[in-house]
N, C-alpha and C positions, 0 to 999 in steps of 0.2 A: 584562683588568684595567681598562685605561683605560673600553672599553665596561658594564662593570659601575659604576665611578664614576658615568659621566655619565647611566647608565639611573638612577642612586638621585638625583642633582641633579633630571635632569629630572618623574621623580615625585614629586619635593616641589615646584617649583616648578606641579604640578597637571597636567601632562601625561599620558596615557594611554599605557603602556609597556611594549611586546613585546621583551624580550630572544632573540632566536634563535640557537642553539650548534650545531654542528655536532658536537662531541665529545658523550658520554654524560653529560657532567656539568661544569657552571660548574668554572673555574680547576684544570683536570686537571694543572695541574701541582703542585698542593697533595694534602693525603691527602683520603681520601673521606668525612672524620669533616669538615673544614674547609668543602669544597665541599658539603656536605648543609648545612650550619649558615647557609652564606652563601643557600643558594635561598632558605632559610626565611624566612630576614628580609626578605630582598629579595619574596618572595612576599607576608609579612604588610603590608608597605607599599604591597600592589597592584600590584605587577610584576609583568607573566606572562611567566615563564620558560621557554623549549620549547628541548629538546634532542633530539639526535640527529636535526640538519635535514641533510638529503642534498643538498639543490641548491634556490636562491633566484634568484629572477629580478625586476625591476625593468621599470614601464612604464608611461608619464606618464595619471593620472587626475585629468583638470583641473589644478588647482592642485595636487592632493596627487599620493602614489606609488602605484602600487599594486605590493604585493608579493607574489610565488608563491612558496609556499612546500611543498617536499616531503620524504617522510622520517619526519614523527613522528607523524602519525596523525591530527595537531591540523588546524583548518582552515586549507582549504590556499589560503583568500587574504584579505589582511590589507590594509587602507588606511591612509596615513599623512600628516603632515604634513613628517615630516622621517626621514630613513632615518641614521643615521651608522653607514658600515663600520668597525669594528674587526677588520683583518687581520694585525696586523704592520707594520711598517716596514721598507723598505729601504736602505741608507746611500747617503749624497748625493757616489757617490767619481767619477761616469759623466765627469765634465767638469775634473778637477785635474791630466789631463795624466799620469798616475802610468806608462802606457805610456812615454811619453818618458823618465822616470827611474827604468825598468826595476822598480820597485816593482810587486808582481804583487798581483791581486785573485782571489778565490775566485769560484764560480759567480755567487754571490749580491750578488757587490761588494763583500763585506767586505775588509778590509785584514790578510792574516794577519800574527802576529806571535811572537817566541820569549817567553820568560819574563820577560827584560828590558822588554819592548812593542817591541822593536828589528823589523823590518823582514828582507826578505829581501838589501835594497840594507842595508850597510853605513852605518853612520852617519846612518840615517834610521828614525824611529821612529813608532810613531802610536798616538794616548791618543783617548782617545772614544768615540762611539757606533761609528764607522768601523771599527775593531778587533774589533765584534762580541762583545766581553768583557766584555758589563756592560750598556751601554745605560742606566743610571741618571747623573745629575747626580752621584750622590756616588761613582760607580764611575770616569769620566771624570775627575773632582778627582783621585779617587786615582793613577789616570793619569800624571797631571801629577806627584803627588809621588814618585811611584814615579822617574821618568827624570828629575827634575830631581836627588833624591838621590843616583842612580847618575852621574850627569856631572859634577854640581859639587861634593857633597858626598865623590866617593868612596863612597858604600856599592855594598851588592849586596842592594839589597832585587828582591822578587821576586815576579811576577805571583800566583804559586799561592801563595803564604803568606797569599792575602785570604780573608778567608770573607766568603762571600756573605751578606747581607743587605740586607731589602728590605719595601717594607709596600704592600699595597694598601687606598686610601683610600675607602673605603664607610664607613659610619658604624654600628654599630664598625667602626673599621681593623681591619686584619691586619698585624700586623709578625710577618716571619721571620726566620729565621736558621739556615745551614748546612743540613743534611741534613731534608730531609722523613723519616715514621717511614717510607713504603714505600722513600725512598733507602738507609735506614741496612738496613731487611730486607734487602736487594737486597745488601746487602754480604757476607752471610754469615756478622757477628761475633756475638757475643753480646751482649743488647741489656737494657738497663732503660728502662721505658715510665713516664708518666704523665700522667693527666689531671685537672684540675679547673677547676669549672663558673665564671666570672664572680659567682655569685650567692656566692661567699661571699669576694666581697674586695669590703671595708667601703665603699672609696671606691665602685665599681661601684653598691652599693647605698645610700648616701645621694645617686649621683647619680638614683638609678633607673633605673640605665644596665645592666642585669645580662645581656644578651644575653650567647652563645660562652662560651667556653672558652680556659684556656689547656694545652700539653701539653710535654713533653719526650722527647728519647730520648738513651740516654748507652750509653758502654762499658762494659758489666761489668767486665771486664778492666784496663782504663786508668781506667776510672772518672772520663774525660772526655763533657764535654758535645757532642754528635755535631750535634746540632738542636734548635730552639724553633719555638713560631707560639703568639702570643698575638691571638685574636682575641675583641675586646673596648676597653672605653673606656682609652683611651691606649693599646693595645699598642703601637700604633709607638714611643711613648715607652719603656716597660718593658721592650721587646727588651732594649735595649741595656746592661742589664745583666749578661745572659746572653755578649750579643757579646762586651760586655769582660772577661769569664770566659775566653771559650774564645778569643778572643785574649792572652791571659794565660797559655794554658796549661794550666791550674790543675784538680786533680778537683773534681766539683762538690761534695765535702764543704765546700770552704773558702766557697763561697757559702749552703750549707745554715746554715751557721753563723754567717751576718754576721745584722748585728739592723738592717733596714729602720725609715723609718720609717712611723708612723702619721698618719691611715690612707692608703694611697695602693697604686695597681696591684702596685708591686714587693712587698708585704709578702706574697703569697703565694708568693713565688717558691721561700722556706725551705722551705714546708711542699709544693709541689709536688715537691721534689728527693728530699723525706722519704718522701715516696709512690710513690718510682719502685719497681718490681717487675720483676722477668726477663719480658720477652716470652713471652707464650704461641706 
């Protein structure tokens, strides 16, 4: 994610740009409708996108890098001015002592935690990246208000009542939410599907911004909203309409039936919900 932002910055700012993937396809944690839509653009902009890279090696050519590259069939050596690894991150827990106040860490350093964010020690709790349950600025905040509501306020709010959402920033963004359509397959319920293209919400098109799609997947049964991904101008914006639905509870007829206004991203959202159909 991050390394896909900074590959689209750095092509506009006029750089020459090899994105190299190790998986079969950009942001596999997305469906394979999202990840095809994002190479494209990323592609149209001059980005050369190579996946399914098996093993990369680094080793100083002058000033620049040189990099080996095996696996996809592409050439197998590339020169560079600037290399940035995008692997993951680790949490920063190696030096806080947490051995001494018997707080245990998992293989990897994370800090696990119950439902609460509570700790395996008693009376000690951990919110943030360090907890390994979110890793976003706005999932850490919630953190915070999740155990400060439980200790001062008295409630019993709780870790799994959050739905996940989240946007990655390429232009167009991507904002998600809940369940991808291969999560909700994978579940085994019965499902209503839909898609529709950017190019027919009004705002998209007086910006000339008409890139992606947005789609949904919902319960037949409950006739709750399961997941979204709008990728497109403002998605990260227009999520959050969706979020505040299915934090609300609510089947998605009552958002079918709200009147957006004109013209802007959310206005399609009615007529996407209208077109949902039973999964093939």
């Amino acid at each position: 994610y991050i390394g896909l932002e900074f590959a689209q910055a750095f092509r506009r700012f006029g750089a020459e740009v090899t994105v190299l993937e190790k998986g079969p396809r950009l942001v596999a944690r997305e469906d394979e409708d999202i990840s095809a839509e994002i190479a494209r653009f990323l592609a149209a902009e001059g980005i050369n996108v190579r996946t399914g890279i098996a093993a990369l090696s680094f080793s100083r050519a002058g000033d620049n890098v040189h990099v080996r590259v095996e696996g996809d069939g592409g050439p197998p050596d590339l020169e560079a001015s600037h290399v940035l690894v995008a692997i993951g991150r680790v949490p920063n827990t190696g030096d806080l002592g947490l051995d001494a106040a018997g707080v245990a860490r998992d293989a990897r350093g994370y800090i696990p935690v119950d439902d609460s964010l509570q700790t395996n020690v008693s009376g000690v709790w951990a919110m943030g990246d360090c907890n390994g349950r979110g890793a976003f600025t706005h999932t850490a905040y919630n953190d915070f208000e999740i155990i400060a509501a439980n200790l001062l306020d008295g409630a019993d709010r709780r870790l799994s009542a959050r739905i996940p959402a989240y946007a990655l920033y390429t232009d167009p963004p991507l904002g998600r939410v809940g369940m991808s359509e291969a999560q909700a397959r994978a579940s085994g319920r019965p499902l209503l599907v839909s898609s529709r293209p950017m190019a027919r919400v009004g705002r998209a098109v007086e910006k000339g911004e008409t890139i992606g799609f947005m789609k949904m997947v919902a319960d037949a049964q409950t006739k709750r909203i399961l997941g979204a991904a709008i990728l497109g101008t403002s998605g990260d914006e227009a999520i959050h309409g969706i979020l505040d639905m299915m934090n609300a509870d609510q089947p998605y007829d009552v958002l079918q039936w709200a009147v957006p206004i004109h013209p802007t991203v959310s206005e399609l959202i009615p007529t996407l919900i209208g077109d949902l159909k039973p999964a093939p």
